[in-house]
N, C-alpha and C positions, 0 to 999 in steps of 0.2 A: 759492639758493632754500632757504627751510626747510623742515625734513622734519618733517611733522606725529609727533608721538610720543602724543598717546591721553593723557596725565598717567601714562604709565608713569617716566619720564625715562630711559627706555631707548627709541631707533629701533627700530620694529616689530616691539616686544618682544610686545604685546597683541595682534597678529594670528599672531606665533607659540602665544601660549598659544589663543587660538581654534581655530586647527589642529589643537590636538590635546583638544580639550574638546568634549562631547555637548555643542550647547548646549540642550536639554530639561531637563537633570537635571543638569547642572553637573559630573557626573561627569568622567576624563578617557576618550579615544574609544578606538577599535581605535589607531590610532597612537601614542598616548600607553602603552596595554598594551606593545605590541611594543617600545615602545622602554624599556618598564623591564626587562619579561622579556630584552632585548637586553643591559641594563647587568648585569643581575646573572650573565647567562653570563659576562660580559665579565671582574666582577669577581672570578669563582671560579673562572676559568682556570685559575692554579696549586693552586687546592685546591678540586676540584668538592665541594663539600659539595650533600647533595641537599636541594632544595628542591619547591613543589606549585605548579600550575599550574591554576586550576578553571574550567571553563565551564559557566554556571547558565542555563536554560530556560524560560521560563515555560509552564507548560501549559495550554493553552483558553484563550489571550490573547485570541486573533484572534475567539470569540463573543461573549466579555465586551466586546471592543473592540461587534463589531457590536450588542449589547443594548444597551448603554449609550453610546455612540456617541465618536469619536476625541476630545472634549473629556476624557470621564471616563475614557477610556483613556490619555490623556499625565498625568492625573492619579493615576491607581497607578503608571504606571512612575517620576512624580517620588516619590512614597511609597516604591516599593522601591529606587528607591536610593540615596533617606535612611536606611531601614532596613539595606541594606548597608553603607553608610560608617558607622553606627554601631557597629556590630558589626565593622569591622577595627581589628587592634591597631596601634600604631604604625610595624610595621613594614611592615604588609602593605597591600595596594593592592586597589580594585576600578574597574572602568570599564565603560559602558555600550558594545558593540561590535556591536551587532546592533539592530532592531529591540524585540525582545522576549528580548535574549541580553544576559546581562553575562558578564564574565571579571572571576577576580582570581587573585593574588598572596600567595603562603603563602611567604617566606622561612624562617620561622623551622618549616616544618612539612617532617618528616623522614622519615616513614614512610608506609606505603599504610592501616594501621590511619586514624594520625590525622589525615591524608587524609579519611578518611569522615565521623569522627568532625566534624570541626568544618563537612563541608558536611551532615550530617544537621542540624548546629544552623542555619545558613544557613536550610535550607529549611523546619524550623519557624518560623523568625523570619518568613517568609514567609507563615507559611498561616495569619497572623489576620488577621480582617478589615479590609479597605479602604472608605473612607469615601467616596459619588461621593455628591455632593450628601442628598437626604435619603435614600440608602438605602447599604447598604452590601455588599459581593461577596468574594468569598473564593476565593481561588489557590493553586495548587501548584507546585512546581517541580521539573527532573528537572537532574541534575549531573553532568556528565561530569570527570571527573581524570587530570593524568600527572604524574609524579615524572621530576626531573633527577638522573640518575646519572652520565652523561658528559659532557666535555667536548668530542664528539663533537656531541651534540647541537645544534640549532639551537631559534631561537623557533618558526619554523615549524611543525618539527620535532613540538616541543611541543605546540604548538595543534593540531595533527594528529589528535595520541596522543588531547588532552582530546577533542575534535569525536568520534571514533570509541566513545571511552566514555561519551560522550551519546549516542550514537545506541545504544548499547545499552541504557542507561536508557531512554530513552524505548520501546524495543520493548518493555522488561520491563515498564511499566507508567509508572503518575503516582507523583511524590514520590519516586523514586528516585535512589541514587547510585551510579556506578560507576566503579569506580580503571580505569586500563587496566595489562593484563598481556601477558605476550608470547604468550597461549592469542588474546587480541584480533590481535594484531600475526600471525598465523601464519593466523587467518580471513580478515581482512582481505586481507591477501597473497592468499589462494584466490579470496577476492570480485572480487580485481581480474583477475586469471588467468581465470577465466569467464565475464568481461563481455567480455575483450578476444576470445578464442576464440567465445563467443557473435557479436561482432560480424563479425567474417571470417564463420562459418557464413551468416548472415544475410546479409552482400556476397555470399557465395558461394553461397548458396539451398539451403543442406544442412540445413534443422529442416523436419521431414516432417510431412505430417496422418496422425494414424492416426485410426481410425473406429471406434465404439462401438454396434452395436444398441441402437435403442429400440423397443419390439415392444408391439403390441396386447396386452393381459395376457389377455384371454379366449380369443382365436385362437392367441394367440402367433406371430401375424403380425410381420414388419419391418414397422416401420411409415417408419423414418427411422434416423437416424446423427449420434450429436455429433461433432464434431471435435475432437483431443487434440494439441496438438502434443509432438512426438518429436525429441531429437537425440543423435545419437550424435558424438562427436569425434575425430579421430584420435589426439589426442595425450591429451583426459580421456578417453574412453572413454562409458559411455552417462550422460549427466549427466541427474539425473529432474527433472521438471516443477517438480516441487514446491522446486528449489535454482534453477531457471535462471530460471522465470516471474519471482517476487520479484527478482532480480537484473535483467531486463528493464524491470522496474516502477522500478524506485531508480534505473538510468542511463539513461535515457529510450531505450530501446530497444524497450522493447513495440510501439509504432506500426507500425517496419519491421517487424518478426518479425512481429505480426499481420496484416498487407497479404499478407505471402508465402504465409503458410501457408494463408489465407482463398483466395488465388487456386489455392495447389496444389489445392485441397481441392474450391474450383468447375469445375476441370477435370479432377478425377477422377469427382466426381459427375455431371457432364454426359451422363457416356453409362448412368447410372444408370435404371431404367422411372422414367417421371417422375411416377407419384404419391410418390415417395419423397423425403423431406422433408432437408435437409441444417441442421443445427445449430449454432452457431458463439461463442463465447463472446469478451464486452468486457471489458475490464478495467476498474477503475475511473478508471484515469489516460483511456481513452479517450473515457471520458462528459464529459470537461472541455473535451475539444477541438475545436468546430464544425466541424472540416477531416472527423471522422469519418465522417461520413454520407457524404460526398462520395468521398473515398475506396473507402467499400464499395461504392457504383455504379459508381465506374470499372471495377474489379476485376468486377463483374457484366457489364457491358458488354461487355468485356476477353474475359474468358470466356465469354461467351453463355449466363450460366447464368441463369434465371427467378429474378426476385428473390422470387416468389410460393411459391418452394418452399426458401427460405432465412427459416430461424428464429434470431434472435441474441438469448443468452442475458446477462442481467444480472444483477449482485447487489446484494442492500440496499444491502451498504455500499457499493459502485461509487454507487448513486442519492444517499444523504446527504452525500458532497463536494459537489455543486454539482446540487442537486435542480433547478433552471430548467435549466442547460448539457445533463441529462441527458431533461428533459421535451422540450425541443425535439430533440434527435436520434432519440429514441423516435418522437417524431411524424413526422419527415422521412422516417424509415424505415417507417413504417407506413403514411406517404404512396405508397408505391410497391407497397405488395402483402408487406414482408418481416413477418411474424408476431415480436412479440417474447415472450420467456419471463420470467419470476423463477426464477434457480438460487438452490438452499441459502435455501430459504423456511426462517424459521422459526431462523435461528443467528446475523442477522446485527442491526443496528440500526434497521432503519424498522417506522415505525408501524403498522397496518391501514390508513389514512386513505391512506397509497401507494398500495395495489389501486383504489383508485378514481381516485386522480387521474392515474396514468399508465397506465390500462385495456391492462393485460399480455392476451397473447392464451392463456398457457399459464402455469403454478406447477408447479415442480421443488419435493419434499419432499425436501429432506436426508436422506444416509443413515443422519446418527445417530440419527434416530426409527424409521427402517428397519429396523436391525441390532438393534435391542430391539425389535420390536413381537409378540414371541411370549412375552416374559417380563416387558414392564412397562406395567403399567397406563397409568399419566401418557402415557408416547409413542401407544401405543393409542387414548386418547384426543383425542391430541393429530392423530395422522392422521386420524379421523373427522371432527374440526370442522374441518380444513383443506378436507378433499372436502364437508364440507355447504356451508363457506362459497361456493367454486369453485364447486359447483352453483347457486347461489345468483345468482355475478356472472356463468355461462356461460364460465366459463375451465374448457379442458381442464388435465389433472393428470399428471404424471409422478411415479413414486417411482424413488427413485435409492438404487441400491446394493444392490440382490434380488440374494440370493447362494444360496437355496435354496428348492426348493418349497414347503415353508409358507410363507414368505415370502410368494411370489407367491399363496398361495393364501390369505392372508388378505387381505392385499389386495383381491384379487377381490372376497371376501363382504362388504368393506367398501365397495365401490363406487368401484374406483381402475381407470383406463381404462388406464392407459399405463404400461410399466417399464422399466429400464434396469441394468444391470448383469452381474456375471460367469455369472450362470445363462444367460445370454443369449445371453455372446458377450464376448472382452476385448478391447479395442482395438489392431485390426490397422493395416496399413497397405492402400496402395491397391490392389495387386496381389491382394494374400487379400482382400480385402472384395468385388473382383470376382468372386473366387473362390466365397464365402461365398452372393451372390448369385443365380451363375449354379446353384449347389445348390437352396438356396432355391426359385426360381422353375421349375426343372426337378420338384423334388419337387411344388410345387403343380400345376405342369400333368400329371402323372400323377397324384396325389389327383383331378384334376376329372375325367380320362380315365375312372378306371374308379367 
């Protein structure tokens, strides 16, 4: 039988080269990278001379894709990676391996300086405009790099290094590059060591709710309690919110840790007087996920706690990921009696036009307008048009972060119902918040006594 050959005059020469060819952009694929990054460890064995390894990003693809739609979007990525293959010298290599990701190949580049140097030009070459039928759009991009110093090294290896210093570009901002250095290779290591000990905690149910007063600003009544979670480790020691949350968020761990601490948290409060309100905060990864709603009823159920005295708080930017995924959990959950809030009004990315279309029950002021509002005009002003607006749509207001009597007591003259912070009370756990309580409540029934 003949074996068809394509007019290569080579047998199944043309479905090898397919294999390893983007066919959009003609470029070569992640496999075709691998295997040239593969050949030249191969061929530097005996004399690792160092060479660059780069991985290019595009940034705000995926809206320009959605504005303009995936026609005129396969049409810049055929554009930039003409523009890249124009731009490599004859040695060097680039290929489309991602999506909206290309890699290439710096043989002849030897340093971490000039490393940068030539993916800064990259990404200027990048950020003229693109032609989509009659109109044209404009791109950035962020560039991760590692250098081959041993013969130790793998491709893998490599591509590791570059992925980890795109991810740091991309945290630092748009249009950035970043080499990796062993300051990366020493976080990263820590990063991984806290996910894994995070994750036993969480099998093991050791991240605790501690509890925060929110208190009537004119009584200085409790009024209710945000939820914080807390963990200490045996082996890190007390790891703060602010290193583990983010780290939750990146390896999809948030979900379990927030289930836990939600349920510790409803069966602490349970035996709480029950005009007192329990508060609970989404992350934004949890707004994308329709199992959420679902979830925080079981856990209600579970616990026998009133969904009608549970408030879950949200942020902008949690809402602008997936403004529909987030409007329908907001409503599922407001279907059943749970009040939800806006935290950190005012720092984050959505419009005014949000307040109305997902009719929040409550607005958290940030506490960086807080912590200036006895010395700077702008935030001053800035709290008063929050509380006119709020009066305005009948949403109650919290200011967050009163740390001292003027504070609270400007506040007050401004027309601000609700506060929360260290003046108040710092976030204890469940044992002293009973404690806290049982004080509380005894001192009121003695004020009413006499």
């Amino acid at each position: 039988m003949m074996q068809t050959t394509f007019g290569t005059g080579q047998p199944g020469k043309e479905n090898t080269d397919l294999a390893f060819t983007d066919s959009l952009t003609g470029l070569g694929n992640h496999r075709r990278f691998f295997d040239k990054v593969d050949r030249l460890i191969s061929d530097r064995a005996d004399d690792p001379a160092p060479f660059t390894v780069g991985i290019l990003d595009l940034d705000g693809f995926k809206p320009i894709n959605d504005l303009f739609g995936h026609k005129a979007g396969d049409d810049i990525l055929i554009q930039v990676a003409m523009r890249l293959r124009a731009s490599m010298d004859g040695y060097s290599t680039v290929c489309r391996i991602g999506a909206d990701e290309f890699a290439y190949l710096y043989p002849m580049v030897f340093s971490e300086e000039q490393a940068a140097e030539k993916s800064r030009m990259l990404i200027e070459i990048l950020s003229a405009p693109y032609d989509v039928g009659e109109r044209t759009a404009r791109l950035s991009a962020s560039v991760g790099c590692s250098l081959f110093y041993s013969g130790d090294e793998t491709t893998e290896i490599l591509i590791n290094k570059a992925e980890t210093a795109l991810y740091h570009a991309k945290r630092s901002g748009r249009g950035r590059v970043v080499v990796y250095t062993r300051e990366m290779e020493e976080a990263a290591k820590r990063v991984t060591r806290i996910e894994q000990a995070l994750r036993r905690a969480v099998s093991a149910g050791e991240v605790e709710p501690h509890f925060q007063p929110i208190v009537d600003l004119n009584s200085r009544r409790t009024i209710g309690f945000e939820t914080l979670a807390r963990w200490t480790d045996r082996d890190l020691g007390v790891v703060p919110p602010s290193v583990f949350i983010p780290i939750a968020e990146e390896r999809g761990i948030i979900g379990p840790l927030s289930q836990l601490v939600l349920r510790k948290a409803t069966e602490a409060a349970r035996s709480w007087p029950k005009e007192l309100f329990l508060s609970f905060n989404l992350s934004p990864s949890q707004l994308v996920d329709q199992n959420t709603g679902l979830h925080i009823l079981a856990i209600l159920e579970r616990t026998g706690f009133d969904p009608r005295r549970l408030e879950i708080e949200i942020t902008e930017t949690g809402l602008m990921n997936d403004p529909a995924s987030a409007e329908k959990i907001v409503e599922d959950l407001r279907r059943v009696g749970i009040r939800v809030s806006l935290d950190d009004f005012g720092t984050g990315q959505s419009s005014l036009g949000r307040l109305r279309e997902f009719h929040f029950d409550k607005l958290k002021i940030d506490r960086a307008f807080v912590s200036s509002i006895l010395d700077d005009r702008p935030s001053e002003h800035i709290i008063r048009a929050i509380l006119a607006m709020c009066e305005g749509l009948g949403m109650d207001v919290v200011a967050e972060g009163i740390e001292d009597e003027a504070q609270a007591d400007r506040l007050v003259q401004f027309g601000c119902a609700g506060g929360q912070g260290y003046l108040f009370g710092k976030p204890a756990d469940a044992d002293a918040t009973l404690g806290y309580l049982r004080d509380s409540y005894r001192g009121a029934l003695h004020a009413k006594a006499i």
